[in-house]
C-alpha positions as CSV (number, residue, x, y, z in Angstrom):
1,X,0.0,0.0,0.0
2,X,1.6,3.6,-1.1
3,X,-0.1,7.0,-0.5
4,X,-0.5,9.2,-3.6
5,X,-0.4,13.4,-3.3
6,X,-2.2,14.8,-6.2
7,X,-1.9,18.5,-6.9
8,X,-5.3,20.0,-8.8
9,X,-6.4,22.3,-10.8
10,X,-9.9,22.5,-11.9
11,X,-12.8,25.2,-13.4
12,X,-15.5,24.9,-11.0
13,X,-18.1,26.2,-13.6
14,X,-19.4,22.8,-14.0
15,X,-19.3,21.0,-10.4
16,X,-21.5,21.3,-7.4
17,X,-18.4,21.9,-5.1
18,X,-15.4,19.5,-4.6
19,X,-17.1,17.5,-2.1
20,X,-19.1,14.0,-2.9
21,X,-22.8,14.4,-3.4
22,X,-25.4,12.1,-4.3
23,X,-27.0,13.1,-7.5
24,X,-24.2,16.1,-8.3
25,X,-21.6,16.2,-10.1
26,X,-18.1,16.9,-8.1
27,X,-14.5,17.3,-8.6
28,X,-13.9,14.8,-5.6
29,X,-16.5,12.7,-7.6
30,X,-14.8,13.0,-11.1
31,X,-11.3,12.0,-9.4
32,X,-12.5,9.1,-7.5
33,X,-14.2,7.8,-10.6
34,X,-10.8,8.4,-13.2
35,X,-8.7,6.8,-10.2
36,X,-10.9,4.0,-9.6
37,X,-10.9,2.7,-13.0
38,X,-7.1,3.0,-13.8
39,X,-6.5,1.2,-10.4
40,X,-9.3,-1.3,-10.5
41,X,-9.8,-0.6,-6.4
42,X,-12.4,0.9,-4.9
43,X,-10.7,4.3,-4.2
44,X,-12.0,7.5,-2.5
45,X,-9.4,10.5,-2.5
46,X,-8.9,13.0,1.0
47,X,-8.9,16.5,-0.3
48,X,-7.1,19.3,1.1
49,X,-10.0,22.2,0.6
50,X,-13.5,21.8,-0.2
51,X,-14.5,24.2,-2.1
52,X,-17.5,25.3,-2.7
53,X,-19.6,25.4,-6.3
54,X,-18.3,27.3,-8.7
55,X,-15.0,28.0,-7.3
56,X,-11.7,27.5,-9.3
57,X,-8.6,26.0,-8.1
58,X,-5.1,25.9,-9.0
59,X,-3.3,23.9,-6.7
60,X,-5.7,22.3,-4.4
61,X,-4.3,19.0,-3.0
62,X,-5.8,15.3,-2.6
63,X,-4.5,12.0,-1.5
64,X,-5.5,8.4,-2.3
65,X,-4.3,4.8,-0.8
66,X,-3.8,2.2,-3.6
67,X,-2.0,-1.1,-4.5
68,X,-0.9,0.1,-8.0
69,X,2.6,-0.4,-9.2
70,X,2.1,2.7,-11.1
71,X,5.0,4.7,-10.0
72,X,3.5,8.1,-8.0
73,X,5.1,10.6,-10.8
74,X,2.9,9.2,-13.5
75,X,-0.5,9.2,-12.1
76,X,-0.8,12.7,-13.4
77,X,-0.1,11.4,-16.9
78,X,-2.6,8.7,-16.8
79,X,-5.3,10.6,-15.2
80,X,-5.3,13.6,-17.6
81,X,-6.4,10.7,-20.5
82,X,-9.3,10.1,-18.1
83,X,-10.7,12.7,-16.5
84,X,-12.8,15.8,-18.2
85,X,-11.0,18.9,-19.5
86,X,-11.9,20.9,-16.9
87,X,-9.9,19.1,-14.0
88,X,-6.5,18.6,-14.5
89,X,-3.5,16.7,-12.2
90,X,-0.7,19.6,-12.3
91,X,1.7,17.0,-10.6
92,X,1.6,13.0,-8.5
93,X,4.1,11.6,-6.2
94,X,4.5,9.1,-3.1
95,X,4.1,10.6,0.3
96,X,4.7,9.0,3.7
97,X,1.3,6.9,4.7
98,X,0.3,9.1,7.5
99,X,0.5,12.7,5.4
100,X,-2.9,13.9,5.4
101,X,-4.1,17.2,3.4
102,X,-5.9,19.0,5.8
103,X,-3.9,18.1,9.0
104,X,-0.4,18.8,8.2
105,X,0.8,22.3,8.7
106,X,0.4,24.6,5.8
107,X,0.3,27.5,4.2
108,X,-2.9,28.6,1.6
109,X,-3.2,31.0,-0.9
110,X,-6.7,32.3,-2.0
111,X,-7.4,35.0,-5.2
112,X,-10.3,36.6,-5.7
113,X,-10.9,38.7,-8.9
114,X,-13.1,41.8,-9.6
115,X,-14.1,42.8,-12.6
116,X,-14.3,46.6,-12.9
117,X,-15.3,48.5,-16.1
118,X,-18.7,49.9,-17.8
119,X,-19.9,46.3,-19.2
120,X,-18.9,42.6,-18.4
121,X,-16.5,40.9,-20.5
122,X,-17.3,37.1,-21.4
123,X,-14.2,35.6,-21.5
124,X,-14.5,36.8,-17.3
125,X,-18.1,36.1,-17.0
126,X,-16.8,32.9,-14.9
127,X,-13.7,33.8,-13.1
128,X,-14.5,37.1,-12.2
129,X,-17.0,38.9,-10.1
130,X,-18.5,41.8,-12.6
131,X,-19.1,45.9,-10.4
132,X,-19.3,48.5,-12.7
133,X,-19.0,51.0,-9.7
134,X,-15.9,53.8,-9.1
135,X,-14.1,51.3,-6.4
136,X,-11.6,52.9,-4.4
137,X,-8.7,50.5,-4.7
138,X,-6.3,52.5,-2.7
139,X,-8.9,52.3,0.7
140,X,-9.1,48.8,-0.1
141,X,-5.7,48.2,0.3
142,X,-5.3,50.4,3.2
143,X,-8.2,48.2,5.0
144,X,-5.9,45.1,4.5
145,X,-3.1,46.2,7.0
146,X,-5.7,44.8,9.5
147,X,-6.2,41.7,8.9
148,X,-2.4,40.8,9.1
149,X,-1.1,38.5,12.1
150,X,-3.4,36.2,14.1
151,X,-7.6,37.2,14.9
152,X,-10.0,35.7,15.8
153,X,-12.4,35.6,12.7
154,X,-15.5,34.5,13.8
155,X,-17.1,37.7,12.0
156,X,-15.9,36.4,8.5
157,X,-17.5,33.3,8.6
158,X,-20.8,31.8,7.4
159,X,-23.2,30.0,9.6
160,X,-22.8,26.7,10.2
161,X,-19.1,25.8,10.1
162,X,-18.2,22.9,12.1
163,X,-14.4,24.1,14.1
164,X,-12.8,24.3,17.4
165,X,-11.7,27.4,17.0
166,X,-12.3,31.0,14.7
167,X,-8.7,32.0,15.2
168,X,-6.7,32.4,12.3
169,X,-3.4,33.6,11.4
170,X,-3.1,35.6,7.8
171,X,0.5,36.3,6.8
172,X,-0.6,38.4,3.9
173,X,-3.4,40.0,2.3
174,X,-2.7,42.5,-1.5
175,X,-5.1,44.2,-3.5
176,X,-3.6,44.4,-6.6
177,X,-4.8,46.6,-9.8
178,X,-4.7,45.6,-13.6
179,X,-5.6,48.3,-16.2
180,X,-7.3,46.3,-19.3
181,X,-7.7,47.6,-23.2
182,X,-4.2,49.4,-23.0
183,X,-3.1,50.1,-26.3
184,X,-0.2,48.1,-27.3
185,X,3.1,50.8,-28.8
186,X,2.4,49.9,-32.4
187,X,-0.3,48.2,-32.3
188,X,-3.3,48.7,-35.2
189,X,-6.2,49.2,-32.9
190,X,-4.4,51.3,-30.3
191,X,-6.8,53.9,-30.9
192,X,-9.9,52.2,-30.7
193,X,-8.4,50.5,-27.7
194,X,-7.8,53.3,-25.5
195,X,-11.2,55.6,-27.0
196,X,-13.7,56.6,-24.0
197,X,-13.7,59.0,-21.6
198,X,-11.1,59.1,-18.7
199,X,-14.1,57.9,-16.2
200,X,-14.8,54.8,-18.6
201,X,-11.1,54.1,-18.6
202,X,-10.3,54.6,-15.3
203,X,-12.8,51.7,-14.5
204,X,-11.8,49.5,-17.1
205,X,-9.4,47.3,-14.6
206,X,-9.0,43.9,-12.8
207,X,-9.1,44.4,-8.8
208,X,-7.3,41.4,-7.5
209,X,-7.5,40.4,-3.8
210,X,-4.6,37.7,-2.4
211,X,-4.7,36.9,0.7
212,X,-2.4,33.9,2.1
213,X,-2.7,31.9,5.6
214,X,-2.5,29.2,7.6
215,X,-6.5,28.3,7.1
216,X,-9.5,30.1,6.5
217,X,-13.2,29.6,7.9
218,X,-16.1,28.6,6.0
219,X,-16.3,31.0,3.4
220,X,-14.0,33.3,4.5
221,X,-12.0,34.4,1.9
222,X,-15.7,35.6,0.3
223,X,-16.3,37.8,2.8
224,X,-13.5,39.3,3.2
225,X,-13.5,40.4,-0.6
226,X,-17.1,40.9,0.2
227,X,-16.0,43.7,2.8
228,X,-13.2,45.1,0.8
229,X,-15.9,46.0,-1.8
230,X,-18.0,47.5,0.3
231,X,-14.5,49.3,1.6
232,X,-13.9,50.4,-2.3
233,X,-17.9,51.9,-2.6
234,X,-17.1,54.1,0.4
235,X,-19.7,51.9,2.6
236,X,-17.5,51.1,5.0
237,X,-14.1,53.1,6.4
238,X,-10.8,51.7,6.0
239,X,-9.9,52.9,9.5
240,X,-12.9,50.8,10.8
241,X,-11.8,47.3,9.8
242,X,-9.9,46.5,12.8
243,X,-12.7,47.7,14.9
244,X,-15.4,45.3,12.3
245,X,-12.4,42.5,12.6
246,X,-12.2,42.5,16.5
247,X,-16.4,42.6,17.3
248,X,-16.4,39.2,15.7
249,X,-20.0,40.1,14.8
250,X,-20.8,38.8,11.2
251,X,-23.2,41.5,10.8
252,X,-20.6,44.2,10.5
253,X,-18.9,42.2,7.4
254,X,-19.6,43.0,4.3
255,X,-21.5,39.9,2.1
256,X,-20.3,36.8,1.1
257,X,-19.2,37.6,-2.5
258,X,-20.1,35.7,-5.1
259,X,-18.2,32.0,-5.6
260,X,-17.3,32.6,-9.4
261,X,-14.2,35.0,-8.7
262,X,-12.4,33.1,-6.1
263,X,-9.4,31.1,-7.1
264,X,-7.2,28.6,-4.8
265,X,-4.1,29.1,-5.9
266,X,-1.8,27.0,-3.8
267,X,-1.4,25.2,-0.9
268,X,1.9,25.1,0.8
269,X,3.6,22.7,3.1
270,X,6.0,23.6,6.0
């Protein structure tokens, strides 16, 4: 018996969360099916994050048991042959027996991504939340400062999660801001690119919110981008987010924003 770490990255679009349901389609599902028949064992994989419908992933982690002699480094080859396009092994190899996702020490990394111009774009219309509003970007960053170190988070997390504790450490938390439709130096269309007016332009951006630590509540990361919009309309103050932070009171948050612009981006051990 060997223990398999997969690393995986999947579009969300498509599944009802990573978690096994009966009568939904997962990516938990989808895996345990592709690994099952190259195996021939009955196998059910141990997933690092469940995430929840509709969100993306990059690097989220799962383990399986199995009797294969398939060396660990080419499960990722023989998977990809079986499983749909939209879920795909980034990387396979042996770990120790008793390495489990979700219990060893780690470090995670969460992006979430705003869409901010006049109109949506569809190329985003699935990785991005759409706001066509003036967001301040600089208040938003200046209300991160206060989530760094260790809190107790019980304020940024939806009803119903199942944990010992709300405290959580975040080592680091960027908004980050991407002008779109620059014109390129020589490019054809550089004229119809950057035509508008200076508001339409000025709004014509991806907001990017990363935010990396050692675990996160139940829908955490959501709310958090879900406050720092509400920080970027001028709804809430900057300076009042360690106040908001330290009430634990969910109802001084912002709302849970929506699944399809957050991203899991990696999970690292330490």
């Amino acid at each position: 018996m060997k223990r398999i770490k997969l690393t995986v990255a999947y579009d969300g679009t498509n599944y009802h969360g990573w978690q096994i349901q009966p009568n939904a389609i997962t990516v938990e599902g989808e895996l345990n099916k592709a690994i099952s028949e190259l195996t021939g064992e009955h196998i059910e994989v141990i997933g690092a994050s469940r995430t929840d419908a509709g969100v993306h992933a990059l690097g989220n982690v799962a383990v399986f048991d199995t009797e294969s002699r398939i060396p660990g480094e080419k499960f990722s080859y023989a998977l990809n042959q079986r499983l749909p396009e939209d879920i795909i092994i980034q990387s396979s190899e042996e770990v120790a027996l008793d390495f489990h996702p979700r219990y060893q020490e780690c470090r995670k990394t969460y992006e979430y991504t705003i869409l901010n111009r006049k109109f949506p774009l569809p190329e985003y219309r699935n990785t991005a939340h759409f706001d066509y509003g003036n967001l301040d970007v600089k208040a938003m960053q200046d209300a991160c400062k206060a989530f760094i170190g260790e809190h107790d988070f019980a304020g940024f997390c939806s009803a119903g999660a199942q944990v010992k504790t709300t405290v959580r450490t975040i080592y680091s938390l960027e908004v980050e801001c991407i002008e779109l439709g620059k014109a390129k130096p020589d490019g054809e269309n550089s004229e119809d690119l950057s035509a508008g007016t200076d508001k339409q332009k000025e709004n014509d951006r991806l907001i990017r919110i990363r935010v990396n630590g050692n675990g996160f509540l139940y829908n955490m990361v959501r709310i958090i981008a879900g406050t720092l919009l509400e920080v970027g309309k001028e709804n809430i103050p900057s300076e009042k987010m360690g106040e908001i932070i330290a009430s634990t009171d969910r109802a001084k948050a912002g709302p849970t924003a929506p699944a399809r612009g957050l991203k899991l981006v990696e999970i690292r051990y330490v």
